[in-house]
Every structure is written in C-alpha cells, then in structure tokens.
C-alpha positions as a Markdown table, in Angstrom:
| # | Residue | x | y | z |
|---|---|---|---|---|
| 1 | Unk | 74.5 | 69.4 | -64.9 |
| 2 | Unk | 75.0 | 72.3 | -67.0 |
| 3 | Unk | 78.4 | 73.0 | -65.4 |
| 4 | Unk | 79.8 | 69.8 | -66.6 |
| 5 | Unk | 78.3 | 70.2 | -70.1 |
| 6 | Unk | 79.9 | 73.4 | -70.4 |
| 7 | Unk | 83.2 | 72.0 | -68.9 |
| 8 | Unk | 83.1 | 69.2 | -71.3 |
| 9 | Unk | 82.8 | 71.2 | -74.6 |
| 10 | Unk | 85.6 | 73.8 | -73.2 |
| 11 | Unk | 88.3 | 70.7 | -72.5 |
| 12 | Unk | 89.2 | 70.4 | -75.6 |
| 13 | Unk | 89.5 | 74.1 | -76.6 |
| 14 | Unk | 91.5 | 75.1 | -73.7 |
| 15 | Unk | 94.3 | 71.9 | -74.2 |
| 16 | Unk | 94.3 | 70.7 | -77.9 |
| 17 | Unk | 96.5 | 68.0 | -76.4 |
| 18 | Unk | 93.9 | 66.6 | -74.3 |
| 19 | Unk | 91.3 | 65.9 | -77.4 |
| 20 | Unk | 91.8 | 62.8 | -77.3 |
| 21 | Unk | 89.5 | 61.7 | -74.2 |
| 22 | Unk | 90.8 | 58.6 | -72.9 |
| 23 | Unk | 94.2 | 57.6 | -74.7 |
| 24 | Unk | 96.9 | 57.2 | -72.2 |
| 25 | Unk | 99.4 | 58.2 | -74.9 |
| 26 | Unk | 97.7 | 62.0 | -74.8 |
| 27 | Unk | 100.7 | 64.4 | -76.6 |
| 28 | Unk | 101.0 | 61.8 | -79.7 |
| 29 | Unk | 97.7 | 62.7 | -81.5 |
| 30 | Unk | 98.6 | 66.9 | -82.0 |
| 31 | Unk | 102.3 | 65.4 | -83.9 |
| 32 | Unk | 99.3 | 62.7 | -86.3 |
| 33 | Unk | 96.7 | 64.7 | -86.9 |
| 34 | Unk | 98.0 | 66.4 | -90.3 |
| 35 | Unk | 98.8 | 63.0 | -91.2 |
| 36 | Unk | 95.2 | 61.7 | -89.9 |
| 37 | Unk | 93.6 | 64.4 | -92.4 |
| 38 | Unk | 95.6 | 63.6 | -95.1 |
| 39 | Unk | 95.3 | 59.9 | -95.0 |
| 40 | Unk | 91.3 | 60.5 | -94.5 |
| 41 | Unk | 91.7 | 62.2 | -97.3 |
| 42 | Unk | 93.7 | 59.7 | -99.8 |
| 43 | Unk | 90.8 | 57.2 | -98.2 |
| 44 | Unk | 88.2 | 59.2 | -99.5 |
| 45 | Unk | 89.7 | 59.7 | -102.6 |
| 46 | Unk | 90.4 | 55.9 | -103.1 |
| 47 | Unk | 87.0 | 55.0 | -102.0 |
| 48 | Unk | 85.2 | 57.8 | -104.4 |
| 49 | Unk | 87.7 | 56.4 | -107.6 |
| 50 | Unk | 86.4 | 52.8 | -106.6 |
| 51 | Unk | 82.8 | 53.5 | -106.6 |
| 52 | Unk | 83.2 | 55.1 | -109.6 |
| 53 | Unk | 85.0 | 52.2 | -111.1 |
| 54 | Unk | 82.9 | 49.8 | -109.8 |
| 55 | Unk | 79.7 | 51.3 | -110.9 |
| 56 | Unk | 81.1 | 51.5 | -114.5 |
| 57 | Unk | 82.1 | 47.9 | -114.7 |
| 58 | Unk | 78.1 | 46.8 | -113.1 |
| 59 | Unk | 76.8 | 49.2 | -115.9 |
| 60 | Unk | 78.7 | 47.9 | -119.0 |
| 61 | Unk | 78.0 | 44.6 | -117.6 |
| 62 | Unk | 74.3 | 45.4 | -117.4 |
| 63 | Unk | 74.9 | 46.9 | -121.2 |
| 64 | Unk | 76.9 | 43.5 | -122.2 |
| 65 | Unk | 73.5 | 41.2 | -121.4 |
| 66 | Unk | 72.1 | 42.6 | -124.6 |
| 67 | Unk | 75.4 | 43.6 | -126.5 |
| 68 | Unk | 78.1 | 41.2 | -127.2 |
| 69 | Unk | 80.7 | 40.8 | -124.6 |
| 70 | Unk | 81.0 | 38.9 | -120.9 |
| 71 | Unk | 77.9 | 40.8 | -119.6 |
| 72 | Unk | 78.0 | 38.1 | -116.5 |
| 73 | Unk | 81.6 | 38.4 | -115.6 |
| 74 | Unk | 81.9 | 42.3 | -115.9 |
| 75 | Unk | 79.0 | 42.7 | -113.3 |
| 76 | Unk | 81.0 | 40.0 | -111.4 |
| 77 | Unk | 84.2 | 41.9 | -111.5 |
| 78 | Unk | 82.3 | 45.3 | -110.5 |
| 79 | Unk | 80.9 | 43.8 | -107.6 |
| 80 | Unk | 84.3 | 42.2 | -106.5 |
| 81 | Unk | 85.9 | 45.6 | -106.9 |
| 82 | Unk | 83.0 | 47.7 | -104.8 |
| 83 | Unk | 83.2 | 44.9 | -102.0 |
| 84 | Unk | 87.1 | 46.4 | -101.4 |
| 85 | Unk | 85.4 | 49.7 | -100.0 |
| 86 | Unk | 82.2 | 48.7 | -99.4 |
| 87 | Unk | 80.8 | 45.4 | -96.9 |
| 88 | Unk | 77.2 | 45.0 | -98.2 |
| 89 | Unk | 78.7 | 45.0 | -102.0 |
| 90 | Unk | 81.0 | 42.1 | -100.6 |
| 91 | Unk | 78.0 | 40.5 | -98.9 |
| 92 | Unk | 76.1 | 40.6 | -102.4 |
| 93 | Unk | 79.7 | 39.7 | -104.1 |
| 94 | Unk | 80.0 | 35.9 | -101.9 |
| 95 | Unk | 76.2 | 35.8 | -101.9 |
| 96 | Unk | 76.1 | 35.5 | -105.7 |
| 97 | Unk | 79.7 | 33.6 | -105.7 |
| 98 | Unk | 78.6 | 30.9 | -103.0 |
| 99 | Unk | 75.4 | 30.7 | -106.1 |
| 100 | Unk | 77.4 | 30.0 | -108.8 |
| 101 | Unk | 79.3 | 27.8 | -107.2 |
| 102 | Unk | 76.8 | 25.6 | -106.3 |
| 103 | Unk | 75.5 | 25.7 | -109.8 |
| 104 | Unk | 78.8 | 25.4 | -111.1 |
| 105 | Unk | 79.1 | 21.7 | -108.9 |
| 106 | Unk | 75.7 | 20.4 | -110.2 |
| 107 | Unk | 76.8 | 20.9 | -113.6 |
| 108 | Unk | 79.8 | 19.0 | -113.1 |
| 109 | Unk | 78.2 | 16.2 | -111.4 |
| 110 | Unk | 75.3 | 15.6 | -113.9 |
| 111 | Unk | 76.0 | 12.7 | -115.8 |
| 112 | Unk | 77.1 | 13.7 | -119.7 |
| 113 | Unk | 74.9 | 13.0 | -122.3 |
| 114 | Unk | 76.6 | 10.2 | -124.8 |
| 115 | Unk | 75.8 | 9.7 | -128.4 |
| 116 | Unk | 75.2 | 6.5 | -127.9 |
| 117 | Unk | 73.4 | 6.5 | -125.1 |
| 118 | Unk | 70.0 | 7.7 | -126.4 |
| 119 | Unk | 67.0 | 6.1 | -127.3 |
| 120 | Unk | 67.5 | 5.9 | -130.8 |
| 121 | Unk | 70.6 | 3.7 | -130.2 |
C-alpha cells in the first residue's frame, strides 16, 4: 500500500503534464495554468472588493434606521450585491424579498379607508 502512496504523490512531479488526473485532454492544462492563477486571482480580487462593498452598504443601512436616509433599501441593496459572490447572502437576499413581497400584496389588497366611509358619516 505504501508503494502506491508513494507512486501517487511522485506522478505528478515526474510529468507536470499528467497533473491533471483524469482529463483526456492531458497537455492542455500546462499552456492554462498561468491563465488559471491569474483568473483565480482577478476572482479573488472581485470577490474581496464585493464583500467589502457589500458590508458597507448593510452597515450604512444599519446606520440609516436611526439617521435619515433609506436605511431599508440600503441593507437591501447590500444583500443583493453580497448574493453575486456569496449563496447564503442570496438565500437571506430572496428570503427577505419573497417577505416583502408578500407584505407588499396584502397591503395592496386591503380595502382603502374612505372619508366617508367611517362611523362618523
């Protein structure tokens, strides 16, 4: 068992072509792999700058609850922009949008209040 451990972890130093364990393309990956880096790179990058963002927009939204400003949709809009990067900030992000949507109906459909219409009438 041993022999085939060893074997295993000395593949890929002795043919840097054959890292890639079970693509039948083999020789492509050694011509993408600067590419590969550099696009992990711009990802990470991208993803760090929208965190950031994100974050920002949650935390002057958290700060416009008690100062003036559209506390609400600034949390919204940090949430929407974290759920780019991030699947449980776009799980919150529909979570709390499927919410106000349903609020947003039964507001709609409750009758209006007329004048008219009240007891003093």
């Amino acid at each position: 068992m041993t022999a085939t451990h060893t074997r295993h972890h000395a593949d890929p130093a002795a043919n840097p072509a054959d890292s890639g364990a079970g693509n039948a393309e083999g020789g492509g990956e050694v011509a993408s792999a600067p590419r590969t880096g550099r696009a992990m790179g711009w990802r990470l990058l991208r993803k760090v700058a929208v965190a950031i963002a994100g974050v920002a927009l949650i935390a002057a939204g958290v700060a416009m609850l008690v100062l003036p400003g559209p506390g609400v949709v600034a949390i919204l809009a940090g949430l929407g922009l974290l759920g780019t990067e991030f699947p449980a900030a776009r799980r919150v992000s529909e979570r709390i949008n499927g919410y106000i949507r349903t609020a947003w109906r039964k507001i709609r459909r409750r009758p209006e209040a007329r004048p008219d219409a009240g007891p003093d009438a």
